[in-house]
LODRENFI-243971 format. One record per residue: x, y, z of N, C-alpha, C in turn; residue number from 1. Coordinates in steps of 0.001 Angstrom, whole numbers, plus 500000, padded with zeros to 6 digits. Example, Ala and Ser with C-alpha at 12.3 -4.5 7.8 and 13.67 -1.06 7.14 Angstrom:
BEGIN
513190,494310,507800,512300,495500,507800,513200,496700,507800,1
512850,497750,507080,513670,498940,507140,512900,500030,507870,2
! end
This chain:
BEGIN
135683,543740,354777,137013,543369,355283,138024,543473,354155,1
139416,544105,354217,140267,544374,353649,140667,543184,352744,2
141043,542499,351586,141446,541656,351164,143066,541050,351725,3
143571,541816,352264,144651,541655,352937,144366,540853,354233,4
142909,540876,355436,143013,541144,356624,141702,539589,356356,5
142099,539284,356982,141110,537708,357322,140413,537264,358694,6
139586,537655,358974,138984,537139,360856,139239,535683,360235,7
139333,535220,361436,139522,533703,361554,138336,533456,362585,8
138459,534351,363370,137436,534439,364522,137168,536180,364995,9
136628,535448,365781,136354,537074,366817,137466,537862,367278,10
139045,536547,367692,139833,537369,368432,141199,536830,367624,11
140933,536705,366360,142032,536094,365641,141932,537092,364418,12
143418,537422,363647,143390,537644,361959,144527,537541,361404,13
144254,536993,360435,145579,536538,359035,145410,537249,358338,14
147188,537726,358303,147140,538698,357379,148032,538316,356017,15
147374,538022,355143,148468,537523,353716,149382,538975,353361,16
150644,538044,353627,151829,538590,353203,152571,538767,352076,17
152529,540429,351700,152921,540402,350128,154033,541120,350299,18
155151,541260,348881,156294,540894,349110,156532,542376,347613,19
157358,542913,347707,157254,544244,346674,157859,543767,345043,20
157515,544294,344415,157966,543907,342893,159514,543837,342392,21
159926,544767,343227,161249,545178,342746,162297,545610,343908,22
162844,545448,343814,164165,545917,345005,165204,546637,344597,23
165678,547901,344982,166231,549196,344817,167750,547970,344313,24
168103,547444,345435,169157,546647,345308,168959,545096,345336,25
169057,544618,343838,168354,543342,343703,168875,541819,344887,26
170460,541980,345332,170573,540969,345829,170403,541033,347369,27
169948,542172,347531,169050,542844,348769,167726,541805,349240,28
166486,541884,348686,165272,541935,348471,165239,540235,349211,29
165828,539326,348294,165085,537970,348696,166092,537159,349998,30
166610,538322,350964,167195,537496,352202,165848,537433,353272,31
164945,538305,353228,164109,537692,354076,162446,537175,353582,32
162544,536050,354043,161405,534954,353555,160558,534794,355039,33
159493,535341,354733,159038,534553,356460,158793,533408,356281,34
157841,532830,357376,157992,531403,357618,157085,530634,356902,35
155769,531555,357418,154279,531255,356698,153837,532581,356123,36
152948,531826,355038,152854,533217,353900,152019,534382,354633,37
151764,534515,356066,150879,535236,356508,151169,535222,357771,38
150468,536235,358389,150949,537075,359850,149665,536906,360881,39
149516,536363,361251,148478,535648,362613,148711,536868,363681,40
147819,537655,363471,147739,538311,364829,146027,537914,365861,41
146557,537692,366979,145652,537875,367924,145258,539154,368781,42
145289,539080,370013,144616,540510,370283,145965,541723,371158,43
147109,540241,370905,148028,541287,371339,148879,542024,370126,44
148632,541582,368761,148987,542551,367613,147753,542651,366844,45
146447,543381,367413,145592,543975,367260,145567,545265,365832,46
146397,546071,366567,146795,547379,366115,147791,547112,365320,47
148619,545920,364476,150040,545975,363957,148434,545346,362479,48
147453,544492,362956,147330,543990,361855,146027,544988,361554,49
145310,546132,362038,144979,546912,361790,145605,547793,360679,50
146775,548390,360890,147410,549042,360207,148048,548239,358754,51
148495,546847,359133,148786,545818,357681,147721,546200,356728,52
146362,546477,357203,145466,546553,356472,144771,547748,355874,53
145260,548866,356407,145278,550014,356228,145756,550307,354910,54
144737,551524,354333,145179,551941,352635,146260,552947,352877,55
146622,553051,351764,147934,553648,351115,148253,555074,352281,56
146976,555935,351868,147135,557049,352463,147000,557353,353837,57
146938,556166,354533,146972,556131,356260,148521,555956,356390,58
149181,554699,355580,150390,554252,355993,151601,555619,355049,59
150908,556294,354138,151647,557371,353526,152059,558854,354858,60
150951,558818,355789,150812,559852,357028,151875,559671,357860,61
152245,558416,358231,152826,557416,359212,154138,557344,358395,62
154873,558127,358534,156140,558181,357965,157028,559623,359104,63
158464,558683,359793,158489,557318,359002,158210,556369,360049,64
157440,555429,359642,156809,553955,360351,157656,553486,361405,65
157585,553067,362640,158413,552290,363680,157944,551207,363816,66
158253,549633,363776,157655,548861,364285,158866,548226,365321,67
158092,547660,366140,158890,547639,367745,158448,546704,368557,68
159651,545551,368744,159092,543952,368823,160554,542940,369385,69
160450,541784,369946,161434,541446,370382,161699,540955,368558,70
162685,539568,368865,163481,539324,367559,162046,537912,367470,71
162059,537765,366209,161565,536898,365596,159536,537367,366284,72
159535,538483,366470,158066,538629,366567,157004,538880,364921,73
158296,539000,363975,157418,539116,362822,157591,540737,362216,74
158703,541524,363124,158252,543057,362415,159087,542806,360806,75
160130,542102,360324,160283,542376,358974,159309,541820,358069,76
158996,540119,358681,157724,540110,357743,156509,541235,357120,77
156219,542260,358285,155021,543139,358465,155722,544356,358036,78
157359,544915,357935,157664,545688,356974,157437,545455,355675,79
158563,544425,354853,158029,544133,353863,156407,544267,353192,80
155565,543373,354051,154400,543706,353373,153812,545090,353272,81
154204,546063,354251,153631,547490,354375,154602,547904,353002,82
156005,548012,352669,156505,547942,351082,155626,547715,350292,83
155064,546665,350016,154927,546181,349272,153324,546928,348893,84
152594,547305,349882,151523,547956,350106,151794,549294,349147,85
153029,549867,349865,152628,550995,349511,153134,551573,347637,86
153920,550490,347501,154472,549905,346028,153144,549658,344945,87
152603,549374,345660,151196,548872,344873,150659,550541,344433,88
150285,551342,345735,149749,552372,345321,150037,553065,344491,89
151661,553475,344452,151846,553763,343437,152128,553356,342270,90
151979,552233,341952,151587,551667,340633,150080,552344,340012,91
149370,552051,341291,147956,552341,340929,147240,553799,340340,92
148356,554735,341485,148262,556193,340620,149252,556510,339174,93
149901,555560,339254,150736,555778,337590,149548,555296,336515,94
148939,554017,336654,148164,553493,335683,146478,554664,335757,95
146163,555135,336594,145357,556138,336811,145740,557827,336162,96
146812,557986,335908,147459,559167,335564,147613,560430,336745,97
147038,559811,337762,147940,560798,338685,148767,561347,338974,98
150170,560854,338415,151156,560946,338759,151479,562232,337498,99
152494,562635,337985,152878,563892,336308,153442,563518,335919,100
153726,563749,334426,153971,562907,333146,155321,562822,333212,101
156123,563634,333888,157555,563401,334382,157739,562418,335059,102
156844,561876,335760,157251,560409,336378,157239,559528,335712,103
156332,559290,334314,156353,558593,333165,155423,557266,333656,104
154968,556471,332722,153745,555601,333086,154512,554354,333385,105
155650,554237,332728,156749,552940,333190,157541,552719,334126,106
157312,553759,335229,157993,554214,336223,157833,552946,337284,107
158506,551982,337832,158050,550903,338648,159235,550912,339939,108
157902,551331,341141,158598,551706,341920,159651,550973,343161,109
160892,550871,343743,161996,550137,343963,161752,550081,345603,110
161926,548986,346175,162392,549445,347605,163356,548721,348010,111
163976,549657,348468,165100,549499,349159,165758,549208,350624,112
166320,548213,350837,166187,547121,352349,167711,546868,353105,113
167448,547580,353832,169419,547565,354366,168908,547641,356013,114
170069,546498,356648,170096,546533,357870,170726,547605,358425,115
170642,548004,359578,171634,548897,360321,173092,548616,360144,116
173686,547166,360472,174646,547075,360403,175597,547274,358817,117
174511,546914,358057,175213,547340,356742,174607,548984,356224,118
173368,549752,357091,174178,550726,356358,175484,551559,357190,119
175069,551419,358894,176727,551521,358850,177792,551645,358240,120
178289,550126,357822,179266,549793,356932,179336,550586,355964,121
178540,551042,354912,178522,551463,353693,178516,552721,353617,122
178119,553437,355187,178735,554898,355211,179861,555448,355358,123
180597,554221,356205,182286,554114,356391,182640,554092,355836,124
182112,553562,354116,183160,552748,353308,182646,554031,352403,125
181795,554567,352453,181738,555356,351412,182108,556868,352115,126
182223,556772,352974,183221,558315,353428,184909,558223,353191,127
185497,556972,353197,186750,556379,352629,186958,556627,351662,128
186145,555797,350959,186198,556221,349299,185728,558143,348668,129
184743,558782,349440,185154,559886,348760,183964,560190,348287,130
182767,558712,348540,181942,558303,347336,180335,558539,348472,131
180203,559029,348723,178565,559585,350148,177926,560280,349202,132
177723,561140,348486,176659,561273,347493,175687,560490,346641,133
176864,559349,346571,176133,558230,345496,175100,557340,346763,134
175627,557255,348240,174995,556686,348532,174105,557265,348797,135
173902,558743,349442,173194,559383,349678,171994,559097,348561,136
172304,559702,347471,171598,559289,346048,170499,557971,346145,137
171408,557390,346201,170617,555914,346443,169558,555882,347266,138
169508,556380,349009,168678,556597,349743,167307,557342,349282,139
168242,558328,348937,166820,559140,348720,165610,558916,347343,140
166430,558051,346021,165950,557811,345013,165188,556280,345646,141
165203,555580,346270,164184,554632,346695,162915,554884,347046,142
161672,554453,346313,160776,555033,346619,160125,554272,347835,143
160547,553275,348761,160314,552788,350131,161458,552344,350752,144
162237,552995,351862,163346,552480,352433,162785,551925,353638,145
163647,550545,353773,163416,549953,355215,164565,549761,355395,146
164714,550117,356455,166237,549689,357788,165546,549118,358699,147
166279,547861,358860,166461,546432,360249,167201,547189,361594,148
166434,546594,362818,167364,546610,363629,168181,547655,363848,149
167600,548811,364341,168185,549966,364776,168638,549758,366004,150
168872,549341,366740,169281,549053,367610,170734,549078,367452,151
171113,548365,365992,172545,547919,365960,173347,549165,365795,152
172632,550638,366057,173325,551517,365169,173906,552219,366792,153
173542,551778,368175,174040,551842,369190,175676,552316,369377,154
176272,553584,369774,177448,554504,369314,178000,554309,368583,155
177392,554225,367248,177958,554633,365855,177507,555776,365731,156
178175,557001,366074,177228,557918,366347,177732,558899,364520,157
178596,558643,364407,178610,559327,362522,177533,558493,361519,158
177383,557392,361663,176106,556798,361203,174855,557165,361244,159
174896,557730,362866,173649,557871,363195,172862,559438,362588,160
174159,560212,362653,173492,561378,361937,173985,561777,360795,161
174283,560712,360297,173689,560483,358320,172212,560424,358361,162
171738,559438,359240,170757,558364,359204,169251,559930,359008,163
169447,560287,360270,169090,561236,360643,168304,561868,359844,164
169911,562456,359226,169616,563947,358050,168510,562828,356909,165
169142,561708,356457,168210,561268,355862,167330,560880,355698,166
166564,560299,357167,164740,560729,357430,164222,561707,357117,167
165287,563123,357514,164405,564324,357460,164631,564477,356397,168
165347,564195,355098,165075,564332,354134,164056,563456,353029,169
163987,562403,353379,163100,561777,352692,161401,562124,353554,170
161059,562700,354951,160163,562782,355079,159293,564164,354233,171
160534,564938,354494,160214,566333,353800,159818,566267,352062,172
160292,564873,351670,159975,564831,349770,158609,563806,349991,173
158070,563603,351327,156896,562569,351235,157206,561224,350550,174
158570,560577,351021,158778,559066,350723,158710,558412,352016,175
157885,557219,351974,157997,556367,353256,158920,555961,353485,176
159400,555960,354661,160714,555446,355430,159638,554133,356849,177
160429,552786,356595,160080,551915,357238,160922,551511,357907,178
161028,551132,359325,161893,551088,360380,161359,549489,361687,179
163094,548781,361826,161836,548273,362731,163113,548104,363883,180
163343,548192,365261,164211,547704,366293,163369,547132,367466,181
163856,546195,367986,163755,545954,369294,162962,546041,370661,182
163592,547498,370938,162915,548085,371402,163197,550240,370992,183
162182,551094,371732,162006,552380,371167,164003,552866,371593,184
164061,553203,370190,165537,554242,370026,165603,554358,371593,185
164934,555446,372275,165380,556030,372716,165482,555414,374372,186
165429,554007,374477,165345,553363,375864,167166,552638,375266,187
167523,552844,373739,168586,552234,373600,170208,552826,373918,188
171126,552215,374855,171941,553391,375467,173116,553249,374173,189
173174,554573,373971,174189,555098,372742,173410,555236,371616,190
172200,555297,371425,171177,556330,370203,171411,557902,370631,191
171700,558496,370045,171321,560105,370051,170185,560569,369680,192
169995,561934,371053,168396,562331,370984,168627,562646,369219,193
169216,563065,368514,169138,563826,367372,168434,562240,366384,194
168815,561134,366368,168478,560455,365759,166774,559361,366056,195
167104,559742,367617,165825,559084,368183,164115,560129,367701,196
164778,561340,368114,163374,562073,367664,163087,562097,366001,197
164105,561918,365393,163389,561517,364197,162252,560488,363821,198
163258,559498,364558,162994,557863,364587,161070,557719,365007,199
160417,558843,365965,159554,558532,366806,158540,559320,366395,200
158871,560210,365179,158178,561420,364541,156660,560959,364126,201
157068,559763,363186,155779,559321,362297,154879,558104,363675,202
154716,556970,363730,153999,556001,364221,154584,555171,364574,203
154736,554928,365700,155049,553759,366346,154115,552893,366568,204
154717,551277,366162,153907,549946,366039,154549,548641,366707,205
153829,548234,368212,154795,547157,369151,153852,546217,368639,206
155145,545262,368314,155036,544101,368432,154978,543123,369185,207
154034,542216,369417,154850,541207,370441,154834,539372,369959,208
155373,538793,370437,155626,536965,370478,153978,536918,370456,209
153561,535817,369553,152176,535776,369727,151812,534749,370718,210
150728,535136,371067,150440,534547,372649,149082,533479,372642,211
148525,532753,373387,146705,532522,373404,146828,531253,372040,212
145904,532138,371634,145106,531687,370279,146045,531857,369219,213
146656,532849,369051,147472,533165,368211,148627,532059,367685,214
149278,531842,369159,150020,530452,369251,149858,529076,368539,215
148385,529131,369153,147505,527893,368937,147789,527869,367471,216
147068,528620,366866,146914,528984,365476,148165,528531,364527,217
149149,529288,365080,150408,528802,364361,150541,527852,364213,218
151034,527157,365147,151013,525629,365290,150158,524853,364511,219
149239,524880,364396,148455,524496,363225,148872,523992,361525,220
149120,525971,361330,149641,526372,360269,151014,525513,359955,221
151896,525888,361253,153189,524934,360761,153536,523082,361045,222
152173,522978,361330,152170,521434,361203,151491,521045,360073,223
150990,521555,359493,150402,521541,357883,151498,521494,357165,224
151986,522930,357344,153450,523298,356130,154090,521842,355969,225
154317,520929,357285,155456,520115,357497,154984,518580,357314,226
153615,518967,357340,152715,517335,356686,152894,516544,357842,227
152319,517091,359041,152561,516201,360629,151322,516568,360928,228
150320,515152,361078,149153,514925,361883,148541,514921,363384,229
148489,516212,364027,148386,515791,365616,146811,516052,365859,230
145889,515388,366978,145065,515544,367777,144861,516947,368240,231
143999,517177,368262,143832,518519,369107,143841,518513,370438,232
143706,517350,371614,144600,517273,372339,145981,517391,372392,233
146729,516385,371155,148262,516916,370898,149088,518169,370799,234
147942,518919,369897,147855,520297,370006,148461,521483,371347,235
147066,521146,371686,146844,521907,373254,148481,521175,373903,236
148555,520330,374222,149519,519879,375016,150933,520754,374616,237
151601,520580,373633,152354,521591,372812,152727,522663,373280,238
151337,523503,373091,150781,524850,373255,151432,524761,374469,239
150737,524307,375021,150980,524034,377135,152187,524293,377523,240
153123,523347,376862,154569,522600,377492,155451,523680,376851,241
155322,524325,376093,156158,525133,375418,156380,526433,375985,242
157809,526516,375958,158091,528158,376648,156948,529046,376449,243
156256,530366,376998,155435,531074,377066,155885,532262,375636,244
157459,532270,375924,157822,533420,374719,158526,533022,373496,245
158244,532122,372974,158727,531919,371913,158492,532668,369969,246
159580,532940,369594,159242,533645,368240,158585,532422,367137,247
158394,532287,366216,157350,531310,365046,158479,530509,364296,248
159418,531246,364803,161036,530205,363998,161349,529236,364884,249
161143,530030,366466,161470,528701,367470,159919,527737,367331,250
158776,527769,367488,157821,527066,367568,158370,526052,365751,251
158493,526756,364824,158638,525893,363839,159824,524522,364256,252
160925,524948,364555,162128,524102,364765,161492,523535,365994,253
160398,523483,366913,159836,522209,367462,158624,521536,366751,254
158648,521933,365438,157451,521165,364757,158647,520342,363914,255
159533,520589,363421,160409,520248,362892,161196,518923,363247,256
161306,519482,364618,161947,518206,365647,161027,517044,365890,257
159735,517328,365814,158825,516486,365262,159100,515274,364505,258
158848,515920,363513,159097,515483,362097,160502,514497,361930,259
161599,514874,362528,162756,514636,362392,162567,512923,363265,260
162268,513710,364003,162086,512155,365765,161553,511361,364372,261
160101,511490,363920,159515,510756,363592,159988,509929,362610,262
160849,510383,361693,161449,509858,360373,162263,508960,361097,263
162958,509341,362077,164279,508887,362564,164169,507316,363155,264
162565,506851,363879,162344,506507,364769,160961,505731,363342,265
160783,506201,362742,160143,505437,361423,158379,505218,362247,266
157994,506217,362764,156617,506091,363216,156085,507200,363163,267
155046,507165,363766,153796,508311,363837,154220,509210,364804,268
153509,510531,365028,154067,511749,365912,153216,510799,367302,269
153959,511001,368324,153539,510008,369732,154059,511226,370977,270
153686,510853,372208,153924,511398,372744,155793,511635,373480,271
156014,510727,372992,157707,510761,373112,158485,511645,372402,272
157702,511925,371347,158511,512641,369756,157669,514386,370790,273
156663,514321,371036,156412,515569,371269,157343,516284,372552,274
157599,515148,373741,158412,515462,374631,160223,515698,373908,275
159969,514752,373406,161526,515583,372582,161772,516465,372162,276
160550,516749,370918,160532,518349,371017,160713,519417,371636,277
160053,519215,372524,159815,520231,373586,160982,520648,374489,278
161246,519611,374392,162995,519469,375623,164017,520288,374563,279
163734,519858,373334,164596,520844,372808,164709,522644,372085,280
163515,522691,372580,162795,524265,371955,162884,524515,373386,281
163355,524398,374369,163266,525021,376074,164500,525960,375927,282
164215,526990,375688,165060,528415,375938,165929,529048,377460,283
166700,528579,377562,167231,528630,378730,168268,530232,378575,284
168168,530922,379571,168208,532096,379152,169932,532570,378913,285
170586,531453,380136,172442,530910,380214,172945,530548,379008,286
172208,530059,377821,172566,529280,376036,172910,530655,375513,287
174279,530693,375356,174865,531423,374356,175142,530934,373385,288
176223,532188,372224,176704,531466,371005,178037,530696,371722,289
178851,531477,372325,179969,530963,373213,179625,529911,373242,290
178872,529489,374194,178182,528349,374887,178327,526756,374100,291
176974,527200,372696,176779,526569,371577,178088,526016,371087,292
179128,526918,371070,180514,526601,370239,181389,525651,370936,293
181547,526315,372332,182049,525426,372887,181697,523795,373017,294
180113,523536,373084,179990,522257,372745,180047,521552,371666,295
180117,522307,370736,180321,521989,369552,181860,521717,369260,296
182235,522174,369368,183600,522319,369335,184572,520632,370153,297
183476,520656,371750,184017,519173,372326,183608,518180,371883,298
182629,518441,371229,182002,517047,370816,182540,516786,369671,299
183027,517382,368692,183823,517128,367629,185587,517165,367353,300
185862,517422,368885,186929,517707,369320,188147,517979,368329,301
187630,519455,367709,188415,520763,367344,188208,521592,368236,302
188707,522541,367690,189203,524089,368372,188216,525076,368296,303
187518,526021,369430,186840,526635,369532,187009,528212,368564,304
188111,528230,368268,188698,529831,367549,188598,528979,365464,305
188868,528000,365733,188163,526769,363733,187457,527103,363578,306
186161,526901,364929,184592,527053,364368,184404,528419,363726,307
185185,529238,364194,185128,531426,363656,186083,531401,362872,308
186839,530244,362567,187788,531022,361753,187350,531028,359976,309
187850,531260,358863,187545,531479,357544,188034,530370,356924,310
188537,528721,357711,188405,527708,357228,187625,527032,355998,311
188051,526581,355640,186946,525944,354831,186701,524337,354145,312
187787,523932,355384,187701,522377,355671,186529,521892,355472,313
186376,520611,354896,185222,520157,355097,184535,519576,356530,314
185028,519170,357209,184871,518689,358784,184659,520019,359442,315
185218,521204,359047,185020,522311,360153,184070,523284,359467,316
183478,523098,357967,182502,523631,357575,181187,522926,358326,317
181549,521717,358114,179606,520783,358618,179378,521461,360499,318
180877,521214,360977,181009,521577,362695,180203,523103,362846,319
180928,523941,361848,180440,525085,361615,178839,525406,361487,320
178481,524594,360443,177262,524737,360191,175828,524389,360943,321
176793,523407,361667,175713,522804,362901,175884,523712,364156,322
176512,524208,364243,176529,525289,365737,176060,526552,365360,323
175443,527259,363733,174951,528095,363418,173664,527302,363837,324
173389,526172,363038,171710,525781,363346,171215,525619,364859,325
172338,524980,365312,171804,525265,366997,171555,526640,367099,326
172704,527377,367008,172006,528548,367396,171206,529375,367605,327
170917,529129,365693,169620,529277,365066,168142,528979,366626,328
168479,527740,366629,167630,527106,367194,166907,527258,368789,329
167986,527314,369533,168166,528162,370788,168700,529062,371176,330
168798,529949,370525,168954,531610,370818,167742,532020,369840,331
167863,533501,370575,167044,534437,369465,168036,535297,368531,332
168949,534980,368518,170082,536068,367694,169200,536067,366132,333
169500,536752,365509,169079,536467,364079,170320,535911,363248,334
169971,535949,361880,170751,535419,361484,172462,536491,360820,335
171733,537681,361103,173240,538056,360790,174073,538339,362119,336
173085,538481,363345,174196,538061,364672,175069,536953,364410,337
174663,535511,363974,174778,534292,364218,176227,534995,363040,338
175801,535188,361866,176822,535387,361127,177971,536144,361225,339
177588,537505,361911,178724,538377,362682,179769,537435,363624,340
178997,536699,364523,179951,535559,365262,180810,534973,365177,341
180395,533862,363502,181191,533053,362916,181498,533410,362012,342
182736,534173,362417,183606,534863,361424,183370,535862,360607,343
181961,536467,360752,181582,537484,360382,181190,537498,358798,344
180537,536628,358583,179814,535558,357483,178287,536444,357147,345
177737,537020,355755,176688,537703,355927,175614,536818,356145,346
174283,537287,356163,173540,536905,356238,172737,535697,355288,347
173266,535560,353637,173108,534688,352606,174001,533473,353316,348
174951,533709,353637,175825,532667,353554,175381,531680,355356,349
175190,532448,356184,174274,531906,357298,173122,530894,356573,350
172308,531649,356167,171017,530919,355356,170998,529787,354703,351
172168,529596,353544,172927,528237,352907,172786,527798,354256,352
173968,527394,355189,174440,526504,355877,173144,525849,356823,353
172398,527359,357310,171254,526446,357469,170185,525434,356698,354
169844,525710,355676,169289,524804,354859,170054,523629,354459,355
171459,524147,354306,172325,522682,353905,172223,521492,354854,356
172473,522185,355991,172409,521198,357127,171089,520560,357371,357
170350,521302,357309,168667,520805,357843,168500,519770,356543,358
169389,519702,355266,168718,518587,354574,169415,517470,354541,359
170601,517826,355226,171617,516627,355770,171635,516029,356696,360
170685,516478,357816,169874,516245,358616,168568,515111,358726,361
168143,515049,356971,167223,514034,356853,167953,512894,356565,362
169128,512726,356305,169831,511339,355434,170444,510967,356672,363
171676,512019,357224,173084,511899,358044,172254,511648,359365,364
172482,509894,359827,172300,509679,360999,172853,509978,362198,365
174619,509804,362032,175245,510755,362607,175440,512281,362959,366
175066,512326,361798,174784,514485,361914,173605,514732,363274,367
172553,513731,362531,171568,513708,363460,171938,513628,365394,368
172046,512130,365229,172540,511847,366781,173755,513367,367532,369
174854,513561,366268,175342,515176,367234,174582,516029,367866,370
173086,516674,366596,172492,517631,366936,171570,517067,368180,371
171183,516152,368165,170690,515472,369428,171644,515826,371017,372
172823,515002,370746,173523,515360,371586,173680,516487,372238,373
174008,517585,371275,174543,519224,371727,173452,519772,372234,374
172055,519698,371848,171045,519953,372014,170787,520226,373381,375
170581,518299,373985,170386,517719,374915,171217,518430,376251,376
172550,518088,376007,172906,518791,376651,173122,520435,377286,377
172980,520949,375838,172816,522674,376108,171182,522872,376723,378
170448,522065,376704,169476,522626,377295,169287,522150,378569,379
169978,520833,379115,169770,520227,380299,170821,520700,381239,380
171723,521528,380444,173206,522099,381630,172433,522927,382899,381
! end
């Protein structure tokens, strides 16, 4: 068995998640952290943790890579680590001397990590400026590119065949190109065939919400992380009561809510704290960001256009910050949707506010009782 790839059982495997040495663009690299240091597939990502485990020269064929999954199913975690995989190898043929002496033995190889929406941006901005070579440059000198969320590149259609030319150029020099959207390019309306048949050339890899055992499993894992003791009846029950499709960020933020009840309420995890949970991880499919804001917005009774605007009040930063974490919480947006929203805030600065809040969250009783409130109600409307 692969040192990467772990049976747990017959119909279970963990896959430890490794993370690449270096990043083409350093303040790139550390926006995405998964949750748990490892990727739990059961038998419905069979084939995703097959391939996690796969050597160099399987995932070197498979270019360029598709992985294809709702949001929060885990495909950037499982990019990254395929980076990071294939980063290794070539370390391994430099220290071996494989490589020709023009590549030099100090050569340590970069990958490079841009969402759709920013490389968009940066093709606009660099056809403005005058300056598309350098980025071009950049692309192609990465020795592993991953792009997020192709999906977002939906009629940007001058984007799209940059994008394009630059698969077929990095496939033709034999550099992996790693990719992950949604769903396949070409079910997405406003992809061009010119960009989709690239997109579909090398291997496609679906993802899905882990299901069964898999579930089970997690839960486990993230009641450990969080130092919360349940029964394996408690367990199962959980498992049970909990939406059927949930991503490992929503199952965490009901282990969380856990935790929170429990501090709050100064006792042991009970069956009240688990029904709270639960009531509040219920995904109702009507919960928008709109939605979110607007209650946010009455319950603190400001202005719905404050919460988006580039304020930076202190009262309309915390308001702010708590209708990202709801969001966070009940939607699946990610976090640079959430950030596009409110005011169009990147993805670092989303991330702060969530952590800020979640630790203001352990002290602020009031903070607390809001998120209770908005909660309650956005899920019981």
């Amino acid at each position: 068995m692969d040192n990467h790839l772990q049976a747990l059982d017959h119909r279970l495997y963990s896959i430890a998640l490794e993370r690449p040495v270096q990043w083409a663009r350093r303040r790139e690299g550390p926006k995405v952290t998964p949750i748990l240091p490892y990727f739990i597939a059961g038998a419905e990502n069979r084939f995703a943790s097959f391939v996690s485990a796969a050597d160099s020269d399987t995932l070197e064929i498979a270019n360029p890579l598709l992985l294809v999954g709702p949001s929060g199913s885990g495909k950037t975690a499982i990019a990254i680590h395929l980076a990071a995989q294939l980063t290794q190898s070539l370390r391994a043929k430099a220290d071996s001397s494989d490589l020709p002496e023009t590549a030099g033995k100090e050569l340590i190889p970069a990958v490079l990590y841009i969402t759709a929406n920013d490389f968009a941006r940066r093709y606009s901005e660099s056809v403005a400026a005058d300056a598309l070579p350098s980025l071009r440059r950049e692309i192609f000198d990465s020795f592993v590119l991953v792009i997020e969320d192709l999906q977002h590149f939906s009629n940007k259609h001058a984007a799209q065949e940059e994008l394009a030319l630059r698969l077929e150029e990095r496939f033709f020099s034999n550099k992996p190109t790693l990719l992950t959207a949604s769903k396949l390019p070409s079910a997405v309306r406003g992809i061009k065939q010119e960009l989709s048949s690239r997109v579909i050339q090398g291997l496609v890899i679906p993802i899905s919400l882990p299901k069964e055992q898999a579930r089970v499993q997690i839960i486990r894992e993230l009641l450990i992380k969080h130092a919360i003791s349940l029964s394996d009846n408690e367990i199962t029950f959980l498992h049970q009561q909990l939406e059927a499709n949930l991503a490992v960020r929503q199952i965490e933020a009901t282990v969380k809510s856990i935790a929170l009840w429990c501090r709050m309420h100064d006792t042991k995890p009970s069956e009240d704290a688990l029904r709270h949970a639960i009531q509040s991880a219920g995904i109702n499919k009507e919960i928008s960001l709109p939605k979110i804001t607007a209650s946010v917005a009455t319950y603190f009774k400001i202005k719905r256009s404050d919460l988006r605007s580039n304020s930076r009040k202190q009262t309309l930063v915390r308001a702010r910050s708590l209708a990202m974490l709801i969001g966070r919480r009940l939607t699946t947006k990610t976090m640079t949707q959430i950030g596009d929203y409110f005011g169009g805030r990147d993805h670092t600065t989303v991330l702060h506010a969530l952590r800020t809040t979640e630790q203001r969250l352990q002290d602020d009783m009031t903070l607390r009782h809001a998120l209770e409130t908005i909660e309650t109600e956005l899920v019981n409307s």
